[in-house]
C-alpha positions as CSV (number, residue, x, y, z in Angstrom):
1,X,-31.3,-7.6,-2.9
2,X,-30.3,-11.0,-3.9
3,X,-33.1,-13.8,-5.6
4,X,-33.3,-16.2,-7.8
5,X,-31.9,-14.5,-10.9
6,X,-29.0,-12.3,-9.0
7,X,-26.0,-14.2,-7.8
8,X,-24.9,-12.8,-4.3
9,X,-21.8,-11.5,-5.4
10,X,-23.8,-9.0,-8.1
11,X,-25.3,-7.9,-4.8
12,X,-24.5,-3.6,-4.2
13,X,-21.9,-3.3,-1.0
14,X,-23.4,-0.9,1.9
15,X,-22.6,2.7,1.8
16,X,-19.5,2.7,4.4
17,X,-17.3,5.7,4.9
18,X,-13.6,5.0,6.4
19,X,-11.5,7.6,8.1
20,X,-8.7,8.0,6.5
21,X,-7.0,7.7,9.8
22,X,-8.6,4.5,10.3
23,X,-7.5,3.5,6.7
24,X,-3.6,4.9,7.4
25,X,-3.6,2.7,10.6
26,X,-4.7,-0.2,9.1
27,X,-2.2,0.2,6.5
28,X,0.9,0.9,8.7
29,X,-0.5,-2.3,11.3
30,X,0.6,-5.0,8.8
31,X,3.3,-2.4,6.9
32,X,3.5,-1.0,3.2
33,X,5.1,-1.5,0.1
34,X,6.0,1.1,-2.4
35,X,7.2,0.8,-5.6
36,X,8.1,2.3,-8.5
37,X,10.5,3.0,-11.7
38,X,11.1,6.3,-13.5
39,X,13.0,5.8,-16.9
40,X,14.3,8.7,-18.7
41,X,14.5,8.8,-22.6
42,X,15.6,10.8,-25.6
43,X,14.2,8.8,-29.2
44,X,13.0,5.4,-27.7
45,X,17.1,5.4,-26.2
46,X,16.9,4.9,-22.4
47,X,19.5,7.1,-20.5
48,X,18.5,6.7,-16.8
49,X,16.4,4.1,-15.2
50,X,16.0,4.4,-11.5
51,X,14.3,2.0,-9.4
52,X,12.6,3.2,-6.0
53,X,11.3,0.4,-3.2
54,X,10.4,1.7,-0.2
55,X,9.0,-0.3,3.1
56,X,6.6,1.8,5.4
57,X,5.4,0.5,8.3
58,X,4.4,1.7,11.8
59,X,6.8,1.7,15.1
60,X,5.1,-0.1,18.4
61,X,6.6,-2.2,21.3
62,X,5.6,-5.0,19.4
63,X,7.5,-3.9,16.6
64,X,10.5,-1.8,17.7
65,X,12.4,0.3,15.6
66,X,15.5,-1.5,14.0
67,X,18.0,2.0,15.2
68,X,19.0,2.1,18.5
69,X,18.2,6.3,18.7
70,X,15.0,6.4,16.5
71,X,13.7,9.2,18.6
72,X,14.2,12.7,19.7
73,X,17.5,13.9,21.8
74,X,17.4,13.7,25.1
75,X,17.1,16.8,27.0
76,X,20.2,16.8,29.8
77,X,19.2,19.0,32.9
């Protein structure tokens, strides 16, 4: 409860449980970033650095996949 001594922002947030469905598709609606770096070293000597980005985002008609076959084979009667 907020008053005279308590700023709103010190206020406690409600209780709210997410899916994580609900979460993933949140996520994947506006698309993700990953990144990262793994360095490998022997006695403060760096021998392999690699560097990993990866973009994750979700396919819809409003957003069509960038490869012209981005689905499964077509089945040929």
């Amino acid at each position: 409860m907020t008053g005279p001594g308590r700023p709103a922002a010190a206020a406690p947030l409600p209780d709210r449980q997410v899916a994580l469905i609900d979460l993933l598709d949140r996520l994947l609606a506006g698309g993700v970033v990953l990144t990262g770096d793994v360095v490998l070293s022997i006695a403060d000597i760096d021998l392999v650095r690699v560097s990993l980005r990866a973009l994750i985002v979700s396919v819809s008609p409003e957003n069509p996949s960038p490869f012209e076959h981005s689905g499964p084979p077509a089945r040929r009667s």
